[in-house]
Structure formats: structure tokens, C-alpha cells
N, C-alpha and C positions, 0 to 999 in steps of 0.2 A: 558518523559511521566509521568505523574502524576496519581498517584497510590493512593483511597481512602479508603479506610476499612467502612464498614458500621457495626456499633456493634449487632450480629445478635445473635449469639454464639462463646464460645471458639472454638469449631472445626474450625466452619468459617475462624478463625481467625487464627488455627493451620493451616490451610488448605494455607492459603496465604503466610504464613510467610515460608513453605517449599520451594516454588516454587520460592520463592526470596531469595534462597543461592547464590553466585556467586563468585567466583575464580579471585583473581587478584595477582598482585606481589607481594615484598617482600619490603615495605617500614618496614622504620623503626618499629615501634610499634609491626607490626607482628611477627618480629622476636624472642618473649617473646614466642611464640606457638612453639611446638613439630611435629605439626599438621596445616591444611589446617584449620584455623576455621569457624564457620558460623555465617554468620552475618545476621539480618531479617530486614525489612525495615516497619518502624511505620507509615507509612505515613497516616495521618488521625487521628492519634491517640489525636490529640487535640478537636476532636468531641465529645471522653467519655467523655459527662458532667457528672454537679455533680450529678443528678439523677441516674446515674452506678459508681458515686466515691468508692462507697463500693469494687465493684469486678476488680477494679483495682490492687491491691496487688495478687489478686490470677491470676489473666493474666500474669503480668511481672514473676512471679514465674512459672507459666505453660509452658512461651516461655524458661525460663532459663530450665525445667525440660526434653524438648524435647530436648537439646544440644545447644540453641544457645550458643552464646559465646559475640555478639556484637549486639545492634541495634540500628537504627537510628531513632532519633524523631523530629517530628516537632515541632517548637517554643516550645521549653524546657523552664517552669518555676522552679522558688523554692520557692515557697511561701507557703507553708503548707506541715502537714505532709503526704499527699497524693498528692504532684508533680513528675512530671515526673524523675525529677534528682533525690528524694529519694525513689523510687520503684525502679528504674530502678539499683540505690547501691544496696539498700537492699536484691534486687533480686540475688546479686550478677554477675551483667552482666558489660558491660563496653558499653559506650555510643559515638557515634558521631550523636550531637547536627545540628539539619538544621533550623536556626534561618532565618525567614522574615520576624519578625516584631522587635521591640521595640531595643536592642542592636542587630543591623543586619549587621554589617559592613562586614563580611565576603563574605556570598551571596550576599548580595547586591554588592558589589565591582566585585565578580565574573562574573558580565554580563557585565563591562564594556566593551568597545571599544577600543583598543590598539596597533596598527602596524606598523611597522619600514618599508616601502617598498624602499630597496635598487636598485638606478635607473640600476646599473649596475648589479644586479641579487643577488635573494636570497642566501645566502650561504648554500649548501647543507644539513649542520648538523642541519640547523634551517628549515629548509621546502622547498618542491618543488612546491609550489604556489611562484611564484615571477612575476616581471614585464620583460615589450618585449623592448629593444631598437632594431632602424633600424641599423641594422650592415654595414649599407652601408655608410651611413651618418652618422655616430657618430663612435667616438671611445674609449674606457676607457683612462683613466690618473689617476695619482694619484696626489692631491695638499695639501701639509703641513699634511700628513695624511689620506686624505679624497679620497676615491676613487670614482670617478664620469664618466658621460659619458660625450661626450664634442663634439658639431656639429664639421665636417669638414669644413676646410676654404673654404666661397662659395657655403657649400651643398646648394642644392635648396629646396624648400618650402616641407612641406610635415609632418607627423606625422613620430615621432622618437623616441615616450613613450608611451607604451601602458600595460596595465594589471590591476590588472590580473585578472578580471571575473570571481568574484565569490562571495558571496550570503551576504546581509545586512539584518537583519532584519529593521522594520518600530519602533516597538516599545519595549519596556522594557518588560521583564516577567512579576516581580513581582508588578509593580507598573501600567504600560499601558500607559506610556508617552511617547510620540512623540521624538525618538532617533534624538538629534542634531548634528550632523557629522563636523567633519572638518577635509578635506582633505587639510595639509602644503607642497608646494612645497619649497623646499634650494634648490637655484639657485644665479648663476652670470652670469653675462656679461662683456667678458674681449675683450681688442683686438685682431683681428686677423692680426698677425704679417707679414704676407703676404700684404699686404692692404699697398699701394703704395702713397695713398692721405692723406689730414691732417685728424686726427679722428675727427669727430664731437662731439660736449659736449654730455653730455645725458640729462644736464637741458634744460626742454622747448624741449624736444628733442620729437617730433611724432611719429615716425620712427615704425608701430608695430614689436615685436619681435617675438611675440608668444604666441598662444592664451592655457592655461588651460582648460579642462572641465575635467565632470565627468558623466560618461554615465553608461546605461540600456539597455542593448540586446537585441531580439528577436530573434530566428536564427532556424532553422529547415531542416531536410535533404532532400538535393537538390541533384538529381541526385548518392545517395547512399555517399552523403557527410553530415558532418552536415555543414552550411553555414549561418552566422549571416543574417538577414532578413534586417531588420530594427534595426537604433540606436536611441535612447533616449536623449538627451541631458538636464542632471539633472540638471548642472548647469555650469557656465561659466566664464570665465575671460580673457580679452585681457591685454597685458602686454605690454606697448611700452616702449621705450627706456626711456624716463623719470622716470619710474617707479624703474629701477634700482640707488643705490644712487651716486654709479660710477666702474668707472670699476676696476673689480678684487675685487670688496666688495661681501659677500654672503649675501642676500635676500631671509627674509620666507614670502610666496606668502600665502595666505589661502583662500580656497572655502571653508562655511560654507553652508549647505546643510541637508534638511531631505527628506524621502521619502516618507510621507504621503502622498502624492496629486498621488502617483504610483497605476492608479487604473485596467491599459490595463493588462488583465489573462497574456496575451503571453511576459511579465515580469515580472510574478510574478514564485514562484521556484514550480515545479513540480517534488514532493516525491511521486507521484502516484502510484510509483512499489509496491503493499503493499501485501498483502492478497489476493485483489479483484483488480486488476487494472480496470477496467472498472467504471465508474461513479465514481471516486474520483478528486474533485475539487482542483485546485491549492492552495498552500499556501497564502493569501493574505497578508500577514504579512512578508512574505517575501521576497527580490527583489533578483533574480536569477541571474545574471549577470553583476554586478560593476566593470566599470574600470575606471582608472585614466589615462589622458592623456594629453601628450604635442604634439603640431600643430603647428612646425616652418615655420616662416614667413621670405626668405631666404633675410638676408641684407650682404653686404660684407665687414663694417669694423668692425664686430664684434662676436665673437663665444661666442654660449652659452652652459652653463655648470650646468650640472643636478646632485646632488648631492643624495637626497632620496626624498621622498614623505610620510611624518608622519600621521597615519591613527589613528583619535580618535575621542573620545564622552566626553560629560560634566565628566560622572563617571569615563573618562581612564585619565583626565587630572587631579580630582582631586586625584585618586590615586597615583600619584606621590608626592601630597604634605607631607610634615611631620605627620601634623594633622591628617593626616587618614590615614598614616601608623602606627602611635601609637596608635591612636582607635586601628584598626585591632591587633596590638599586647598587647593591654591591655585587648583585650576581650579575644583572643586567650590563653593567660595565666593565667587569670579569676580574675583579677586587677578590671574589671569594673564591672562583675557578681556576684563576691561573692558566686558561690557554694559549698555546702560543706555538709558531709565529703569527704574525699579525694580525692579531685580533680584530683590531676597527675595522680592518676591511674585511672579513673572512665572515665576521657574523654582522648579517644585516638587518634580522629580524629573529624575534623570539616567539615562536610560535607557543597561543597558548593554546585552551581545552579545544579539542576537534567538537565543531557546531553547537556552541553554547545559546542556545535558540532562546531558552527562558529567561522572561522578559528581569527576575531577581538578579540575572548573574548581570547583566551590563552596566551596572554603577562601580562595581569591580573594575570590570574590563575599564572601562573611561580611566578608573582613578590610577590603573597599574599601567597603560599606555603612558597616562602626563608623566609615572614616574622613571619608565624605562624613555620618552621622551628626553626629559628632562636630565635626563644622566649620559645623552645619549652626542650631545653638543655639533661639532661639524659632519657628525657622520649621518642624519636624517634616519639612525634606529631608531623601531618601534615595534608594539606588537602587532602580531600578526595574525586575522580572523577570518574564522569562516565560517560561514552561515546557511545551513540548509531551507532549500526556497519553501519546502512539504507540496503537499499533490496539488493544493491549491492557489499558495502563496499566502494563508494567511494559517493562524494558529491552531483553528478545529474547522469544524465544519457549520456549528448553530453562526445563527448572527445576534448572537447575547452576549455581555462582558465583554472581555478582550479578543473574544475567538474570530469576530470576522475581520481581524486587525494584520495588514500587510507584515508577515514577519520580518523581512527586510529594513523597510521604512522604520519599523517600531524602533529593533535591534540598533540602527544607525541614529538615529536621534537621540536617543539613552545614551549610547558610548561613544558618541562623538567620534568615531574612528573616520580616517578620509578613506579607508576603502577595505574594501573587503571580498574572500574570495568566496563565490556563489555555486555551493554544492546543487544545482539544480537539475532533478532527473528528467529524464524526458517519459514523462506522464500523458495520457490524457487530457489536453488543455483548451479549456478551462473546464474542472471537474464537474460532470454531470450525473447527479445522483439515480437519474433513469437507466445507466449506464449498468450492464453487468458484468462485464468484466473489464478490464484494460490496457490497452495493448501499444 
């Protein structure tokens, strides 16, 4: 949620900065405190123009004089003697920077798109969102390492990969461009050993195997169930025997895919439990109900083999590259910033995207903490996250896919972070859908 300060008066402004304390663990940097400290959140604060530049020094001294201890500012300059970063010294307060423009590699990186969907199931200590194999027809194995699921010889035709349904945004926060997806399938096709006749080649081979897609929900309770309605099909791919290079080779398949053209309400994610449930519109920005799936096409001299399914965007692919993992650590260390004086102490966290709740962006988050960790040496910087709790505490409201999944727990097991600050409203609790209104 984004939070603006309008500059009216200091109280106003005392008055705001009280009610945005907030309690979270014990990463590194805090550990310097004796004490629970308080941090305030500046948001807006790049509005004081220069016509209030004069009473900025006596602001950042009024917030240190009520007790804060830390605040966070939007797009922090140094360019004179009246910027953010030398009030904010001066004041004697300590600073985590929420940069979205100009050197932005931090937040910006923080919304990418990023998921490992292991076909044989998430592993518990990393989250309980994972995918569905049909336990009927498939079985695990392990090959050279890799553990995968693997059609039974002769299963018959039918979906045997499905998950895990749960929420894509359409476009980017800070910027509003069109999220380009790519869902990778690693897969083989080896022989089934059973299979009595000569193998046929796979070149020029027809044969379908198995069709790919990637679907959008609808679903609503039937009969005191909830019950998917209607599927969506985002997008598609038929895979025939040819397609693999031969057998026992592994194969990365890729559906490229956006969701902008997703315009039907009844997929789109309904956060409705709010304040007021009544007249509050769907998210359209958001698509409720994503899954990836495989559709075997039952052949019998051949078993196939489903290794994971890699879930990314333009920004989670180029976050792997070097290039922008050294940005990220040359800003995070203040190599490409230049602020000063005393930087180590003065910036203790990097604040990245305000409530990155979806479940895509926290492989990010993990990998760009290890790197602003890792740059970060005796001073125990890192990033810094928050997480809104929603009306329930978990994702939507069905109990299908990832929705009835603790947002919290999930969030923290993905990104590893030792704490985190918990945007949580004071709601109706625990949500009761008998309820009409909420107070």
C-alpha cells in the first residue's frame, strides 16, 4: 500500500510517522539496539519542494526528537546541502533508502518473477504452494541426480501435472509494462522397457506426446464445495515425438505468455474481504488462479519424464546474469552512489518493493538480500521487507491451490529473510463470510 504525506504541518506529519512504528525480527543491523527501535516511513517525502526546502532540517530533527531511530525515504538524493541523505545524517537518524528511479536496481529487481516448480513437490522448508502429480499414473525416480516424476508404462491419456493456482499479476508496479512470462518445462522421453516391438525413431516422428498449457480458473462453491467452474486456456503447446532430440536427452520446452488480454472479473483475484466487503471490485491487475500443466497423450513405446517447471519474467532472467548482480552490489555498498559522510553507518537497510505478497517475486527477494548481505560485511546490512497480512492471513479466500496458504509463512520460507515488517490491518478476525459488513 502506498502511503503519501501531504505537507500540511509538523504535527500532521508527527501524527503519521507515530502510527508507522512497527516490530519485526532481529536481522543483523538491529542487533546494535538495546531496544525495540522505531522506524518512520517518509513516503512522500520527495514532494517537499524547494519552496519548503528551508523547513526541512527542522523536520528530520523533530522526527529524531520524538524518538525515532530509523526512517525510510523515497528516491534519496545527495546533491546539495539540503538532500535527503544529509538531513537525514545530520539529524542523526540512520536511513533505509527506497530508490525507483535513477540507480534503482534493488526495487526494481525486487518485483521480478522467479520459481523453481518442482514436478515431484515443493519441498516443505521452501513452501507449501507446490504442484499436483496424478499418483496413479506417474511415479517419482531419481536420474543422475534429478528427481522427477515418470509416466507408468502404458498409463492412459489424461493430465498428470497440474498446480499450483495461484495469483500473477498483469503488469510491473513501478514502471506498468506488460509482465512477459515464461513458463520452462525439463522433460524426456526415454523408452519404455516393457515395449516388445522395434522403437520407432523420433525424427519425422508425429506421434503426439503431450500437450503443455497454462491455465486461468474460475471456480465457486457448489453445493457447500468450492468447485472450479470454468478453465481458461492462456496458452498452449502440443509436443510430438519429434520434438524431443532423442531418447533419454533432457528437453527445455517454453510457453511464453502475458496476461493482459485477461479481462473476464471471474479471473481476475478477489481481495474483497476488506473494511467494507460489499461493492468492492475485483483486482484487475491481477489473475487469481495460474496453473501449469501437463496433458499425456497415452503412446506405448515410450515413458515420459517430468523433471520441474521454471517460472520467470524478463526481470527474474536478467537477475541471474552477473551484470546485475554487480549493479545490485555496487549500489548496495554505495560504489555507484557516492554518499557520504558515513555511509556504513547511516544506511542500514535497503528497502525494497512496498508488500511484495506474490508468491513469483520472493526468489528475487532471497537472491538480492544474499547479494546486498554479502556486500554488506561487519555492518549486518540487508534488505528490508514487508508483508501484508490480507483480511484473512492467507492468499484468497477458496481452499484450492495456493489460496488457503498463510501469506506470511509462505513469503518467509521462499526468501529466507530473518524478519520482516507486518503490514497487518485490524480486520474482522478471523474472516467470516456470514459477515456483511466489517468493522
Amino acid at each position: 500500500m502506498k502511503k503519501i504525506i501531504k505537507y500540511c504541518s509538523v504535527w500532521l506529519l508527527v501524527l503519521f510517522f507515530t502510527f508507522s512504528i512497527n516490530l519485526f525480527a532481529q536481522p543483523g543491523y538491529l542487533k546494535q539496539y538495546d531496544r525495540i527501535p522505531m522506524k518512520v516511513q517518509l513516503f512522500g517525502s520527495q514532494f517537499l519542494n524547494d519552496s519548503s526546502v528551508v523547513h526541512r532540517p527542522y523536520l528530520f530533527n523533530k522526527i529524531k526528537d520524538m524518538g525515532a531511530d530509523i526512517v525510510v525515504c523515497e528516491n534519496v538524493v545527495d546533491s546539495n546541502a539540503y538532500s535527503d541523505y544529509d538531513l537525514v545524517y545530520s539529524a542523526g537518524l540512520k536511513l533505509m533508502p527506497f530508490q525507483q528511479s535513477g540507480i534503482d536496481y534493488i526495487a526494481k529487481y525486487a518485483e521480478a518473477s522467479y520459481t523453481v516448480w518442482e514436478a515431484e513437490r515443493t519441498p516443505l522448508e521452501n513452501g507449501k504452494a507446490t504442484l499436483t502429480r496424478d499418483t496413479v499414473n506417474t511415479y517419482e525416480d531419481v536420474i543422475n541426480g534429478r528427481t522427477c516424476i515418470v509416466t507408468e508404462p502404458e498409463s492412459p491419456s489424461g493430465l498428470i501435472l497440474w498446480g499450483p493456482g495461484y495469483a500473477q499479476r498483469k503488469t510491473y508496479y513501478f514502471d506498468g509494462d506488460t509482465i512477459e512470462y515464461t513458463a520452462q518445462y525439463q522433460m524426456k522421453l526415454d523408452y519404455n522397457p516393457y515395449y516388445t516391438e522395434e522403437y520407432p525413431k523420433l525424427e519425422d516422428n508425429e506421434t503426439v506426446v503431450c500437450t503443455l498449457q497454462v491455465t486461468a480458473s474460475k471456480f465457486e462453491i457448489v453445493g457447500g464445495q468450492w468447485q472450479i467452474t470454468q478453465v481458461h486456456v492462456v496458452d498452449s503447446m502440443i509436443l510430438k515425438a519429434m520434438d524431443f532430440e532423442r531418447y533419454g536427452g533432457w528437453n527445455n520446452f517454453e510457453i511464453e505468455y502475458s496476461l493482459e488480454n485477461l479481462i473476464d472479473e471471474g479471473l481476475q483475484a478477489d481481495f474483497s474481504k476488506s473494511l467494507l466487503k460489499e461493492g468492492i471490485a475485483p483486482v484487475s491487475n491481477v489473475i487469481r488462479f495460474i496453473e501449469f500443466k501437463i496433458i499425456w497423450n497415452q503412446i506405448n513405446f515410450a515413458q515420459l519424464y517430468v523433471d520441474k517447471i521454471i517460472l520467470s519474467d524478463v526481470k527474474g532472467k536478467r537477475l541471474l546474469t552477473n551484470d546485475v548482480q554487480e549493479a545490485i552490489i555496487n549500489m548496495s555498498n554505495n560504489t555507484t552512489l557516492n554518499w557520504s559522510p558515513d555511509f556504513d553507518n547511516t544506511v542500514v537497510s535497503w528497502y525494497l518493493k512496498d508488500e511484495p505478497n506474490f508468491i513469483d517475486n520472493q526468489e528475487p527477494i532471497r537472491i538480492i538480500n544474499n547479494l546486498i548481505k554479502g556486500a554488506a560485511g561487519s555492518t549486518g546490512r540487508q534488505a528490508y521487507l514487508t508483508i501484508a497480512g490480507s483480511f484473512n492471513g492467507t492468499y484468497s479466500g477458496s481452499n484450492l491451490g495456493a489460496e488457503p496458504l498463510n501469506v506470511i509463512e509462505e513469503s518467509l520460507k521462499r526468501n529466507k529473510m530473518e524478519g520482516t515488517h507486518l503490514n497487518f490491518y485490524l480486520y474482522d478476525y478471523p474472516w467470516n463470510d456470514d459477515h456483511s459488513t466489517y468493522k
